[in-house]
PyMOL Python script that loads the backbone (N, CA, C, O; Angstrom):
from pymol import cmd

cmd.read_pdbstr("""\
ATOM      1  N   UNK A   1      21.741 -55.020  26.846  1.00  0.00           N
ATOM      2  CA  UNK A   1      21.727 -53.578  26.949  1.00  0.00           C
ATOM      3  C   UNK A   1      21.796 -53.196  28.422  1.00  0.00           C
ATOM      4  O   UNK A   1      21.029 -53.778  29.189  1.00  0.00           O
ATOM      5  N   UNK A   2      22.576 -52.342  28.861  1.00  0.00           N
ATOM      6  CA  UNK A   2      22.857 -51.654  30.204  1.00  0.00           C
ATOM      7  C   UNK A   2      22.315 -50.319  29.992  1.00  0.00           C
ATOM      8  O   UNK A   2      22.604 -49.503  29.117  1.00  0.00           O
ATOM      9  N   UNK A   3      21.124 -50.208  31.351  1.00  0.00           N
ATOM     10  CA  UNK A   3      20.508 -49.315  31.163  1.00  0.00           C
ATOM     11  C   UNK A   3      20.266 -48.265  32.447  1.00  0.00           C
ATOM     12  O   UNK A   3      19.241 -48.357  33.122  1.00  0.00           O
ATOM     13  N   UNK A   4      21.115 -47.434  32.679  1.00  0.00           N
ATOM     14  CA  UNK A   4      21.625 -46.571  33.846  1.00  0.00           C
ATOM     15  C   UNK A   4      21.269 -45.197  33.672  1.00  0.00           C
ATOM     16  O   UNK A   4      21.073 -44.513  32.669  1.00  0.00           O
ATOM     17  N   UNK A   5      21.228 -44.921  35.133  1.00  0.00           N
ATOM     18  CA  UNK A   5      20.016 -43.464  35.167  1.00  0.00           C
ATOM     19  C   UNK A   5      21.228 -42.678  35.878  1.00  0.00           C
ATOM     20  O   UNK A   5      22.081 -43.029  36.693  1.00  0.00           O
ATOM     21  N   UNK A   6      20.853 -41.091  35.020  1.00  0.00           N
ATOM     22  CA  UNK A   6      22.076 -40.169  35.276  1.00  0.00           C
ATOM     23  C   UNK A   6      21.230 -38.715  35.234  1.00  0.00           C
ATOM     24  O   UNK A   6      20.231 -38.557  34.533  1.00  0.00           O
ATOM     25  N   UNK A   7      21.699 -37.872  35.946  1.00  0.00           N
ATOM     26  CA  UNK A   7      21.025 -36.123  36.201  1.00  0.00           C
ATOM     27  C   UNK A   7      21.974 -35.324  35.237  1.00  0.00           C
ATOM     28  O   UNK A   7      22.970 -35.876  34.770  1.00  0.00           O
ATOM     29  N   UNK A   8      21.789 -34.562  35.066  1.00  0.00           N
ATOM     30  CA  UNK A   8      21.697 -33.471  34.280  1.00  0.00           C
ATOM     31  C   UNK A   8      23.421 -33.252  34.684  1.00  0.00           C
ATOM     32  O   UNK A   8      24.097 -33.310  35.711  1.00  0.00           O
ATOM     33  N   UNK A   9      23.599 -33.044  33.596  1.00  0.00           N
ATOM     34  CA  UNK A   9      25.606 -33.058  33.932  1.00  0.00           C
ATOM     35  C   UNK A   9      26.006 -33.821  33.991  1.00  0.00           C
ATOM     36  O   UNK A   9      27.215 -33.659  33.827  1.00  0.00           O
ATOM     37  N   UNK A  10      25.664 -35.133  34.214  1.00  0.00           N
ATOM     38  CA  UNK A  10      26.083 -36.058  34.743  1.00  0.00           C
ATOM     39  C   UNK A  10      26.697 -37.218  32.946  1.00  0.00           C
ATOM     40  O   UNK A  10      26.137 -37.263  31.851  1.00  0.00           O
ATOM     41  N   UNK A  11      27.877 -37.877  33.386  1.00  0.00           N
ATOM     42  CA  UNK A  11      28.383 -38.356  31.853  1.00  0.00           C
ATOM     43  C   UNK A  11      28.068 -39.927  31.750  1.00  0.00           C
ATOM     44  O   UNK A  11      28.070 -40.646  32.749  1.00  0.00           O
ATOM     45  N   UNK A  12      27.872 -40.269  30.811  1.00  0.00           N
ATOM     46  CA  UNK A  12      28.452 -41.925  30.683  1.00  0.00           C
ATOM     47  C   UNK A  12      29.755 -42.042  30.104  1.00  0.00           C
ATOM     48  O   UNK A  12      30.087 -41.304  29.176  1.00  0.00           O
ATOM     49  N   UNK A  13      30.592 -42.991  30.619  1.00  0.00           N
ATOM     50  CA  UNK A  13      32.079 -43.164  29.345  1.00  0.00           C
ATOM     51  C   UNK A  13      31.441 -44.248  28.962  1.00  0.00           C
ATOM     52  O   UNK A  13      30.513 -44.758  29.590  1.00  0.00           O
ATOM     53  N   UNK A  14      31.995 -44.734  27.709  1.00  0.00           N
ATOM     54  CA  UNK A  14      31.679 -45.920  26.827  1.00  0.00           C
ATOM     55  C   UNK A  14      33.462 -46.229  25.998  1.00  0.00           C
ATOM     56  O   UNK A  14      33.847 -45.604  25.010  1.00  0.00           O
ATOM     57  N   UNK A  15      34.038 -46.992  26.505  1.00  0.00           N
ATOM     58  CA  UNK A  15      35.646 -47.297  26.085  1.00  0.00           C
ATOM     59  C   UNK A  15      36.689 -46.389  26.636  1.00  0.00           C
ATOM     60  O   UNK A  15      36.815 -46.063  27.817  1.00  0.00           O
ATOM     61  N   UNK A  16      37.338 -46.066  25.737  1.00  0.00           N
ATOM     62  CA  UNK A  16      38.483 -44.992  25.789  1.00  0.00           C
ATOM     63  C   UNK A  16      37.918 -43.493  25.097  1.00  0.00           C
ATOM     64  O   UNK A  16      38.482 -42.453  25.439  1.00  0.00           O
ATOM     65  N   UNK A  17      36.928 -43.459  24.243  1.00  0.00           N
ATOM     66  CA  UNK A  17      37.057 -42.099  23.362  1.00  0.00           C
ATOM     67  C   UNK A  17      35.373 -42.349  23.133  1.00  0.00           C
ATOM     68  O   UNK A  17      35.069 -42.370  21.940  1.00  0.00           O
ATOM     69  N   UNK A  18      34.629 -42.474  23.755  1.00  0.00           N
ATOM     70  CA  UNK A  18      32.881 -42.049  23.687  1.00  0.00           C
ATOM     71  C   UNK A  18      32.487 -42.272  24.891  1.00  0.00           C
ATOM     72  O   UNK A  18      32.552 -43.231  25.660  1.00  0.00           O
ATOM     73  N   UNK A  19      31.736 -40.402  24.956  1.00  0.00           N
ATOM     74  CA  UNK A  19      31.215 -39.992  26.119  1.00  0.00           C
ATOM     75  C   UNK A  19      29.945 -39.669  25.541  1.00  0.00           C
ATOM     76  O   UNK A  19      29.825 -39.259  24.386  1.00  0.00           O
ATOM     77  N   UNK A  20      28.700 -39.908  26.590  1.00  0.00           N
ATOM     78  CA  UNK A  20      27.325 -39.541  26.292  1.00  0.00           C
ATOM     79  C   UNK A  20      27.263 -38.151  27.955  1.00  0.00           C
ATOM     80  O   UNK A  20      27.953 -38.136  28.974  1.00  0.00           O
ATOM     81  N   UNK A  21      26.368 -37.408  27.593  1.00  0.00           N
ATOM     82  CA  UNK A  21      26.626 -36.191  28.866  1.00  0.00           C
ATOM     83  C   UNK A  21      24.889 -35.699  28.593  1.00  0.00           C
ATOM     84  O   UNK A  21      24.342 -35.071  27.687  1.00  0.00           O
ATOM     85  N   UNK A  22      24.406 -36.320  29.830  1.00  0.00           N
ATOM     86  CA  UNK A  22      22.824 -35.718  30.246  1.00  0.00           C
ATOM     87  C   UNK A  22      23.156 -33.448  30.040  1.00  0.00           C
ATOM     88  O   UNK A  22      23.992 -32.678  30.514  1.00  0.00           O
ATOM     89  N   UNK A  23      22.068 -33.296  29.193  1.00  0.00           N
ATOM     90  CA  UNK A  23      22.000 -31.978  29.349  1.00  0.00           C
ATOM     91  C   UNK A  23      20.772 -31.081  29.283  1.00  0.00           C
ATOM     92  O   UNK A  23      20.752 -29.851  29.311  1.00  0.00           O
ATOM     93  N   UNK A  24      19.822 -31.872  29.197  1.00  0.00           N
ATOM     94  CA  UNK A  24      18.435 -31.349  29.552  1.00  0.00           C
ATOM     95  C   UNK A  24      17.192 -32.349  30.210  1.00  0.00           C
ATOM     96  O   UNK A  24      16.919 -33.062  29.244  1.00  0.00           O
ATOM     97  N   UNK A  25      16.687 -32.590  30.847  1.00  0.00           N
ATOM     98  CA  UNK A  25      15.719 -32.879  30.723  1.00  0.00           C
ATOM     99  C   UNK A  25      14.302 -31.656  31.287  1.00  0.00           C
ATOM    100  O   UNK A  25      14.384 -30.816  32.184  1.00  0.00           O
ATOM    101  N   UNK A  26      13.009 -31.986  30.328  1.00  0.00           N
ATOM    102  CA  UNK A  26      12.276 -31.640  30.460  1.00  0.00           C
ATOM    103  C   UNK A  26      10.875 -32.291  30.492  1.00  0.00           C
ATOM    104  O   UNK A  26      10.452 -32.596  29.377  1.00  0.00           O
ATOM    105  N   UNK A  27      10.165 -32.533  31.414  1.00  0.00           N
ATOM    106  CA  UNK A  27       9.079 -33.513  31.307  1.00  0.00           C
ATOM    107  C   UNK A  27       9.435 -34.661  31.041  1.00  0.00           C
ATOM    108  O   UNK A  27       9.889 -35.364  31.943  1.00  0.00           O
ATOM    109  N   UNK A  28       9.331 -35.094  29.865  1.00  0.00           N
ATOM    110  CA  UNK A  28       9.974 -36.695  29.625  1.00  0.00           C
ATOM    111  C   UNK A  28      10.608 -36.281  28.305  1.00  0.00           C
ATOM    112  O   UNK A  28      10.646 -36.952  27.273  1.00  0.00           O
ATOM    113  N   UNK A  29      11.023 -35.250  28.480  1.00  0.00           N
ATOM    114  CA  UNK A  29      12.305 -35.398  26.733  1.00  0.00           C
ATOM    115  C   UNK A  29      13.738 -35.116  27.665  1.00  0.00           C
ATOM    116  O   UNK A  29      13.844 -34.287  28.569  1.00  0.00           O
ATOM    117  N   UNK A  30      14.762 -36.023  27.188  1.00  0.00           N
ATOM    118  CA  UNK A  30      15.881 -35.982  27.544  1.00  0.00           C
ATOM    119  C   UNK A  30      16.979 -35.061  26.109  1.00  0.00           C
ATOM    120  O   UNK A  30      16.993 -35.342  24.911  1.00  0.00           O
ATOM    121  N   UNK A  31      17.593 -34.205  26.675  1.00  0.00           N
ATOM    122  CA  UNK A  31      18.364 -33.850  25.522  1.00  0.00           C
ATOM    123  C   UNK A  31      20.003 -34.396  26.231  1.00  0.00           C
ATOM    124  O   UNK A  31      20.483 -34.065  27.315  1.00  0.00           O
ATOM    125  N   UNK A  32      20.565 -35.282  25.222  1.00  0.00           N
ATOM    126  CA  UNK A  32      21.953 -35.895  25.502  1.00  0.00           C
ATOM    127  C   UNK A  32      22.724 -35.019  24.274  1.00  0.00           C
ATOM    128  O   UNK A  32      22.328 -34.284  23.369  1.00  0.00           O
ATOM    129  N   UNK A  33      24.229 -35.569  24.807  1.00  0.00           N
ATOM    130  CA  UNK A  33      25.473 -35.133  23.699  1.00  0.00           C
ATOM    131  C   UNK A  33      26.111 -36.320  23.880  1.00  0.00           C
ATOM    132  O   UNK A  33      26.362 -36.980  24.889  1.00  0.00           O
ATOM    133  N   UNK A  34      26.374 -36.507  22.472  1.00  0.00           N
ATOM    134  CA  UNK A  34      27.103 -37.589  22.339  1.00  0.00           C
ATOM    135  C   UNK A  34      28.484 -37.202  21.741  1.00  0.00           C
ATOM    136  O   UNK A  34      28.641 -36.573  20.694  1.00  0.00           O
ATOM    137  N   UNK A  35      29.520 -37.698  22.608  1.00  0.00           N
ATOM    138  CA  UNK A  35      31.100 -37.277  22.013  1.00  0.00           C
ATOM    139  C   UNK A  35      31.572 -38.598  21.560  1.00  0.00           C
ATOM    140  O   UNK A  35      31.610 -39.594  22.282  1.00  0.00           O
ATOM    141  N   UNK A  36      31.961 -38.546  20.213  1.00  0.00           N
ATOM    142  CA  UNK A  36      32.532 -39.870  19.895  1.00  0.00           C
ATOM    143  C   UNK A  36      33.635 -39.971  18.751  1.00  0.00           C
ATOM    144  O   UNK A  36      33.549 -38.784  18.433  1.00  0.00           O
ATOM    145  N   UNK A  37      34.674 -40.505  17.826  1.00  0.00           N
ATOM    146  CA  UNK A  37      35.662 -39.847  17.011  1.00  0.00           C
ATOM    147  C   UNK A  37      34.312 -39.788  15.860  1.00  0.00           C
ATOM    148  O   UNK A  37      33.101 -39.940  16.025  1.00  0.00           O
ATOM    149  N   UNK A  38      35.212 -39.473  14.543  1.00  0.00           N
ATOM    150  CA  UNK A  38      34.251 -39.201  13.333  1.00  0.00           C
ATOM    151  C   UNK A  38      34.019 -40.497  12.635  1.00  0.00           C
ATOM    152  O   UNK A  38      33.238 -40.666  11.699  1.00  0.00           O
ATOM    153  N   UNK A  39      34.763 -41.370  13.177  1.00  0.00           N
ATOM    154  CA  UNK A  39      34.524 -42.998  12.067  1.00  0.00           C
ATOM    155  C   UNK A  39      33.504 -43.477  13.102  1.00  0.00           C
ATOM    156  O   UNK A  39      33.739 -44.683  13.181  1.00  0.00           O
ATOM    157  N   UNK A  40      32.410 -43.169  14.015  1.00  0.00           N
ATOM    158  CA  UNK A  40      31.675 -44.099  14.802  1.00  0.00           C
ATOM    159  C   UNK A  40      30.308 -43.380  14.606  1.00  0.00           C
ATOM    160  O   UNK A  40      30.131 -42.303  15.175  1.00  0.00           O
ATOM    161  N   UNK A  41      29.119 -44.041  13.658  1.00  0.00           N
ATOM    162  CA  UNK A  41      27.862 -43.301  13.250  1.00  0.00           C
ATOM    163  C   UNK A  41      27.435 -43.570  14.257  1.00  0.00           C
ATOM    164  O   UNK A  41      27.679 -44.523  14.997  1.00  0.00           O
ATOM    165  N   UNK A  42      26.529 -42.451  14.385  1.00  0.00           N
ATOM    166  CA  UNK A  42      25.528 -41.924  15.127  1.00  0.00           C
ATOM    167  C   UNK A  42      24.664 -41.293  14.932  1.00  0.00           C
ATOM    168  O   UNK A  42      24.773 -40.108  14.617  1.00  0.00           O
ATOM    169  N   UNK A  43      23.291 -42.050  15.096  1.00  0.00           N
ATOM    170  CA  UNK A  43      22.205 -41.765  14.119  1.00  0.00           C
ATOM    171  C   UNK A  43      20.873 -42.732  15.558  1.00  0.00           C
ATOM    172  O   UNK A  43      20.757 -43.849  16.061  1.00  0.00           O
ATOM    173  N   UNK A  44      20.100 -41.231  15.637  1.00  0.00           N
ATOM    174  CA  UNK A  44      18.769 -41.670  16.218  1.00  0.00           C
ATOM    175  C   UNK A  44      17.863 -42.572  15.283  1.00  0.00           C
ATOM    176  O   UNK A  44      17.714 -42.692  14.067  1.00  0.00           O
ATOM    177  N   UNK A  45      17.386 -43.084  16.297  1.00  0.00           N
ATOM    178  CA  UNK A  45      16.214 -44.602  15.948  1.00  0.00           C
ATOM    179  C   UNK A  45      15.729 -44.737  14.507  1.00  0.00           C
ATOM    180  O   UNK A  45      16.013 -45.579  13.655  1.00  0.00           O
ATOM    181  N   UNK A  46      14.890 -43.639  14.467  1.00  0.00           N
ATOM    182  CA  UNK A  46      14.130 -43.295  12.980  1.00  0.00           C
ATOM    183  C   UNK A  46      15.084 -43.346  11.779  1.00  0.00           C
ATOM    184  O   UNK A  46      14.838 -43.879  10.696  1.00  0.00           O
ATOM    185  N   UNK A  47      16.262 -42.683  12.151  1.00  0.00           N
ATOM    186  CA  UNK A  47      17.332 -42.827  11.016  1.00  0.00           C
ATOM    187  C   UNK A  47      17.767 -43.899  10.687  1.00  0.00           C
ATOM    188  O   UNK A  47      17.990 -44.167   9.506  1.00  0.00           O
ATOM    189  N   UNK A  48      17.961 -44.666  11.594  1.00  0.00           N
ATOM    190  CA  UNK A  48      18.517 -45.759  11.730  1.00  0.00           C
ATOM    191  C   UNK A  48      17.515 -46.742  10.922  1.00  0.00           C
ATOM    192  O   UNK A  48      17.793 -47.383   9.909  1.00  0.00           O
ATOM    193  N   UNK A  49      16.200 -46.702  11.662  1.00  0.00           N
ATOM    194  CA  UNK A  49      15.507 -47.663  10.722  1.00  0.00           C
ATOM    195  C   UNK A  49      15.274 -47.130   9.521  1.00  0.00           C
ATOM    196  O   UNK A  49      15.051 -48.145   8.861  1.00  0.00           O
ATOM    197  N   UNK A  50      15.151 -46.030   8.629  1.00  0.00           N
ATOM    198  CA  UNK A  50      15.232 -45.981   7.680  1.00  0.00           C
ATOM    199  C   UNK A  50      16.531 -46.296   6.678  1.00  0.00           C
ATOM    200  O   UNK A  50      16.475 -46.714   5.522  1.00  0.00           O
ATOM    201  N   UNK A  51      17.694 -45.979   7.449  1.00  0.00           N
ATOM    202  CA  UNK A  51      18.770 -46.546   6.790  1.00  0.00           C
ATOM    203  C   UNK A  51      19.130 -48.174   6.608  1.00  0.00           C
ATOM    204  O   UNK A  51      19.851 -48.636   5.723  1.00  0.00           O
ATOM    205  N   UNK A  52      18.429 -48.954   7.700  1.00  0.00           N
ATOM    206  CA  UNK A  52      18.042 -50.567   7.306  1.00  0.00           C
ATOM    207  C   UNK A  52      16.953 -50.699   6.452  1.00  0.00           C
ATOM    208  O   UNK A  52      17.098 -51.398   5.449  1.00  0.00           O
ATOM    209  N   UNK A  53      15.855 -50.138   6.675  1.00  0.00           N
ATOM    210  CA  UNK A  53      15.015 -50.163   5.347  1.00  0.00           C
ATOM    211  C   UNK A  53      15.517 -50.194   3.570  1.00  0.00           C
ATOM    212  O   UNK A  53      14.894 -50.592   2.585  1.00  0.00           O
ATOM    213  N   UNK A  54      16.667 -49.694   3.679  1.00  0.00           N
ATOM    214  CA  UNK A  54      17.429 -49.257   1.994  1.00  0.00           C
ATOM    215  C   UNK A  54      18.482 -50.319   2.046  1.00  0.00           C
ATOM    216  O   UNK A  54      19.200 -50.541   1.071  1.00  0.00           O
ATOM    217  N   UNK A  55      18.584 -50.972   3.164  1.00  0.00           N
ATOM    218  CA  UNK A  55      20.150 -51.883   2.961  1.00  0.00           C
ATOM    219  C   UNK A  55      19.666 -53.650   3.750  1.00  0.00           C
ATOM    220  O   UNK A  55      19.657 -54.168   4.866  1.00  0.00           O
ATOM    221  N   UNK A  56      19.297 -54.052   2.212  1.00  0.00           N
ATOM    222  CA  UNK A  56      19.053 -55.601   2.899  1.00  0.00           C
ATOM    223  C   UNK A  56      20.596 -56.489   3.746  1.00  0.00           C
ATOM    224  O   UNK A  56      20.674 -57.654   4.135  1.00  0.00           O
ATOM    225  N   UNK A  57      21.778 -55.232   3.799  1.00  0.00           N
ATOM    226  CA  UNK A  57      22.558 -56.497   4.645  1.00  0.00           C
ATOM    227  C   UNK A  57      22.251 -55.491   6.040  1.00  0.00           C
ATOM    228  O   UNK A  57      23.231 -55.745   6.740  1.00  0.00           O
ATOM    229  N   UNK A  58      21.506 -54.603   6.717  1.00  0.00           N
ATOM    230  CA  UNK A  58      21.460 -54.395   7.526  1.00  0.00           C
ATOM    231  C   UNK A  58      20.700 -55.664   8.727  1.00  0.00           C
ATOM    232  O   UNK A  58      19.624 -56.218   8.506  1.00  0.00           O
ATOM    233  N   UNK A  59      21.253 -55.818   9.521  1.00  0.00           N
ATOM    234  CA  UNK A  59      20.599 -57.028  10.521  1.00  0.00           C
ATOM    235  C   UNK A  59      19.963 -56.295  12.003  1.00  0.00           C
ATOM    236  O   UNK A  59      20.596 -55.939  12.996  1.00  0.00           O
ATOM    237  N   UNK A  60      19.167 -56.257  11.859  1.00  0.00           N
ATOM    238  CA  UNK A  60      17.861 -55.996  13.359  1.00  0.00           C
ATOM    239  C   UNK A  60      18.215 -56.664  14.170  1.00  0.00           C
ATOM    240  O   UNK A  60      18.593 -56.012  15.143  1.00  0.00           O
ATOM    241  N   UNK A  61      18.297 -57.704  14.286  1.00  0.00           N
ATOM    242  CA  UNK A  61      18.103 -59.006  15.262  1.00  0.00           C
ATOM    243  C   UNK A  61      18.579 -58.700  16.426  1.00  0.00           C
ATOM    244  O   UNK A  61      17.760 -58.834  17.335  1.00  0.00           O
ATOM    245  N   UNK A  62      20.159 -58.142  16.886  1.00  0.00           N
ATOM    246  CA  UNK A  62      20.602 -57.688  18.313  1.00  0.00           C
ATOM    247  C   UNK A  62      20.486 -56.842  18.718  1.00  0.00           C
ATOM    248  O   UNK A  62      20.732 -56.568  19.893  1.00  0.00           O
ATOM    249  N   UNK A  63      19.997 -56.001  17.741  1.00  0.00           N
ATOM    250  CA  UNK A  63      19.201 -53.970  18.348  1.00  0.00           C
ATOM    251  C   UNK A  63      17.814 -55.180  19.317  1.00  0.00           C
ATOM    252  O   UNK A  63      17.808 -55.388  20.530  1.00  0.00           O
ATOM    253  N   UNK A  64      17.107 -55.591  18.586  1.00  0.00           N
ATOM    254  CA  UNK A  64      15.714 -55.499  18.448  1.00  0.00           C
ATOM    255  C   UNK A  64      15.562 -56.644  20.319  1.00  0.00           C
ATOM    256  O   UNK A  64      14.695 -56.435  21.167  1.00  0.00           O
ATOM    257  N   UNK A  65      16.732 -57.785  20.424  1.00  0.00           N
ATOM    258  CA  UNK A  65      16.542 -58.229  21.319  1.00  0.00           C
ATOM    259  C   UNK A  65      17.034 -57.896  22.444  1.00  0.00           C
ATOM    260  O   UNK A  65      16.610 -58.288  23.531  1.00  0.00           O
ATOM    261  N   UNK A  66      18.548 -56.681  22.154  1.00  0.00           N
ATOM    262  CA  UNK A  66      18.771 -55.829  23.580  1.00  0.00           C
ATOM    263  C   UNK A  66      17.723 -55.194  23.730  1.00  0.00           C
ATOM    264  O   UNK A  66      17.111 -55.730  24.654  1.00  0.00           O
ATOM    265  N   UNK A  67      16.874 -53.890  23.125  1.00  0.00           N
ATOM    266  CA  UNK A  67      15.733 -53.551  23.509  1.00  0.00           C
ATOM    267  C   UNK A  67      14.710 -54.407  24.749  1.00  0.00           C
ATOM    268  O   UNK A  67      14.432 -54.316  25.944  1.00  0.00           O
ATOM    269  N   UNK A  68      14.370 -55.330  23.459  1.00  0.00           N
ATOM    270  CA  UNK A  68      13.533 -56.387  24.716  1.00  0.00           C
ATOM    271  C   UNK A  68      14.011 -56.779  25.602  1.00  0.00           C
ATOM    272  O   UNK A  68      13.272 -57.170  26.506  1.00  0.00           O
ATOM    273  N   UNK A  69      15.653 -56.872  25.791  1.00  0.00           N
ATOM    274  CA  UNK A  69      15.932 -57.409  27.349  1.00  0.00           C
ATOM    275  C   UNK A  69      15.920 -56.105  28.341  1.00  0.00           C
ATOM    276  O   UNK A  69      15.903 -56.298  29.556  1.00  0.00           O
ATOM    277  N   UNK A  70      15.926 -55.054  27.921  1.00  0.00           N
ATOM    278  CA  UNK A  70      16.023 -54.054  28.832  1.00  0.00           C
ATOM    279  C   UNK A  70      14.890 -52.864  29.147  1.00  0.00           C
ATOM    280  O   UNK A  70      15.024 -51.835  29.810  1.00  0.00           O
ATOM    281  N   UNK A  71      13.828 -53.335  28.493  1.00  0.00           N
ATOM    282  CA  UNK A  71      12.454 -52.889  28.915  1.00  0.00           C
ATOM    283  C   UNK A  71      11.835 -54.193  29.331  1.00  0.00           C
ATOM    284  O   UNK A  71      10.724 -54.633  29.032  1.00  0.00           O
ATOM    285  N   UNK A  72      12.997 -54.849  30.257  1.00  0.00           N
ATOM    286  CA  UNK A  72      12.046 -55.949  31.496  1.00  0.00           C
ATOM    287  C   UNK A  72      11.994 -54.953  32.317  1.00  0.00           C
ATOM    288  O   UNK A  72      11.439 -55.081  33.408  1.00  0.00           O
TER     289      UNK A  72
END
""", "prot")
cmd.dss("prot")
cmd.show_as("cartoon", "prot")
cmd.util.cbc("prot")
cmd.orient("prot")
């Protein structure tokens, strides 16, 4: 996981066609936008683990160890 610090306006690109764009922060809540086509889900944490919770072929294993490499 690559984990890079950006101000307010400020974009990430990710390929050819997904952009993430800082647009709030307040205290410690960040509000982002994520631009990406319509075939690429996008779904915060909680969703996410609940949607592996319902689907035993969902696999954790490379979420769970980029995390840990990037809260060294």
């Amino acid at each position: 996981m690559l984990a890079l610090s950006r101000l307010v306006g400020e974009r990430i690109f990710i390929g050819d066609d997904i952009v993430i764009e800082v647009r709030k922060i307040t205290g410690t809540r960040v509000v982002i936008a994520v631009g990406a086509p319509d075939d690429v889900v996008i779904d915060r944490e909680e969703v996410f683990e609940r949607k592996c919770d319902e689907d035993p072929r969902c696999d954790r294993t490379v979420r769970e160890s980029e995390v840990l490499y990037a809260n060294r």
